[in-house]
ROMARTOR-606970 format. One record per residue: residue in three letters; x, y, z of N, C-alpha, C, O in turn. Coordinates in steps of 0.05 Angstrom, whole numbers, plus 5000, padded with zeros to 4 digits. Layout:
BEGIN
ALAXYZXYZXYZXYZ...
This chain:
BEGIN
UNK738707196244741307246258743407036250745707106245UNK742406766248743706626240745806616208747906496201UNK744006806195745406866176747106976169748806946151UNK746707216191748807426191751107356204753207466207UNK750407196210752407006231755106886211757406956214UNK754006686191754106546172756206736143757806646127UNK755306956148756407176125758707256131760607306116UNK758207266169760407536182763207236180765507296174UNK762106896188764106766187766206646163768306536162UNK763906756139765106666117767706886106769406796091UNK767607086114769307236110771107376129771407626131UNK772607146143774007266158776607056161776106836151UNK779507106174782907006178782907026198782807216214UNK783106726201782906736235786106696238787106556221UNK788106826260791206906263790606896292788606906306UNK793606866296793906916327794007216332795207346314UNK792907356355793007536362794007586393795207406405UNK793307866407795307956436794907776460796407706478UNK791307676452789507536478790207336470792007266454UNK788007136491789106836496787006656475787006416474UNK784806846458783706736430784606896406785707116404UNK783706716389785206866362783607106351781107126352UNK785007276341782907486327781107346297781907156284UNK779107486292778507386272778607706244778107936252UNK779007686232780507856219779107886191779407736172UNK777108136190774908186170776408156144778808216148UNK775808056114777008056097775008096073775108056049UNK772908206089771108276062771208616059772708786069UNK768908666042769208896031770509206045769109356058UNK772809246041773109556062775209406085775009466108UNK776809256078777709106099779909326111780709316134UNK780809536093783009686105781809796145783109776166UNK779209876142777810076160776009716178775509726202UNK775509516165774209356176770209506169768109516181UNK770909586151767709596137766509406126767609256110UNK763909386134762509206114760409376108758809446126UNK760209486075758209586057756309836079753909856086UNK758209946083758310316094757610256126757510456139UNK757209986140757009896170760009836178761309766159UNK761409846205763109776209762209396222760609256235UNK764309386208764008906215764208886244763108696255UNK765109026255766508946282763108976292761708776297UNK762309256293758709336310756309026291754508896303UNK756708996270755308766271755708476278753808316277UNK758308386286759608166290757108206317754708136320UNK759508386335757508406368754808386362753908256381UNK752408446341749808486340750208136340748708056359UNK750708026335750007776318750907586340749507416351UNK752707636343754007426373753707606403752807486423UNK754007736403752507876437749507966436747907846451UNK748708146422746608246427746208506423748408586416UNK744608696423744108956413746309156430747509126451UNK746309396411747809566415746709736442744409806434UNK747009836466745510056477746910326467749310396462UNK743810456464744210766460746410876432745910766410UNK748111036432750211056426752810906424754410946406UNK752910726445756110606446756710596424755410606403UNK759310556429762110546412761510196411759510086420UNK763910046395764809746400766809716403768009726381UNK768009696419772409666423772609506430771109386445UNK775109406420776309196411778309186443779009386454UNK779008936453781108946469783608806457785908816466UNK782708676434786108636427787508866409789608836398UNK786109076408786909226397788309246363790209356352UNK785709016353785909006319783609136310781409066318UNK783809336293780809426280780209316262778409436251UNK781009046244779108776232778408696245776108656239UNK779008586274778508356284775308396295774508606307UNK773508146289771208216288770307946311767907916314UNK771907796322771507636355769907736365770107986367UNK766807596378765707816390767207726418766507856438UNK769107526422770207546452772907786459774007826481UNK773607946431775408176440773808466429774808656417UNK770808406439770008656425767108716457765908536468UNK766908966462766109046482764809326477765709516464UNK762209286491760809666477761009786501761209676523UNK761110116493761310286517760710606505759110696489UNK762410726518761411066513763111226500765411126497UNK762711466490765811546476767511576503769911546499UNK766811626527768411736546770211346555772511346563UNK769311186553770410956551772510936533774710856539UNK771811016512773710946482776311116496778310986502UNK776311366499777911606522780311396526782611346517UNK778211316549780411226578782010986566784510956565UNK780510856558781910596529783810646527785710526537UNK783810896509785310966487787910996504789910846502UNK787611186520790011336539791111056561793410996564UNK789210946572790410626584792710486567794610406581UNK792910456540793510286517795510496508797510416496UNK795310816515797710866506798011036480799911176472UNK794810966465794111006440793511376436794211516417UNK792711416450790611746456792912006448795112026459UNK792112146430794712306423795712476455798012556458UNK793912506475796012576503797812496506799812646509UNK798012166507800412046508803612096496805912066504UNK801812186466804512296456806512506459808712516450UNK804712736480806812876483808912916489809812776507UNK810313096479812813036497812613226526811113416529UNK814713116547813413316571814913596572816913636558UNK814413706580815214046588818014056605818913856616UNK818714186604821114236621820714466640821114696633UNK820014396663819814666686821614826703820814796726UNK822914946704824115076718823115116744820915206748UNK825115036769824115086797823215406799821615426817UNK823815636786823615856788821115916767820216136772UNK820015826753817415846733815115726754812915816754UNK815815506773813315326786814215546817812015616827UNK816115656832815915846853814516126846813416246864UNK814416246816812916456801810416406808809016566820UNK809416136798806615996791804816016817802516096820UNK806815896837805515926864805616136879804816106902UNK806316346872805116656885802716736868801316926877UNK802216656853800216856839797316766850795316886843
């Protein structure tokens, strides 16, 4: 573990980031997506500095960098987690909608039926 430890630190930019530690910021292979050699960096950072993955989870990030491979802004959970994340932060294409325009006479229709 120690090694991987050792690998994940040698290749990484450490910058200020949103939180109150800095991100650390993957710069090895695949850095656009934060890949390392077809694994994502971020799910092995957490193996290496937290501890195993349960089940399925996801790994999300709370500073909301996908290099950043900190295991103190990185957190496992469920896809239905990643969801609420997403839509909390603003990120989730719901968010983007734009809203509807209702007519008091479309929502008095709505409620007879």
């Amino acid at each position: 573990m120690d090694e991987l430890r050792q690998q994940l630190l040698s290749q990484i930019e450490i910058v200020p980031g949103p939180l109150a530690t800095e991100c650390w910021l993957w710069t090895g292979s695949g850095i656009e997506y934060g890949y390392l050699r077809g694994t994502l960096a971020h799910r092995l950072s957490f193996i290496a500095f937290n501890g195993p993955i349960e089940g399925w989870n996801y790994i999300l990030h709370r500073c909301d960098t996908p290099r950043c491979i900190n295991p103190e802004h990185l957190w496992q959970g469920s896809q239905h987690d990643n969801v609420l994340d997403a839509i909390a932060k603003g990120h989730h294409r719901a968010c983007r909608r734009k809203p509807i325009k209702v007519s008091p006479a479309l929502v008095s229709n709505r409620r007879r039926m």
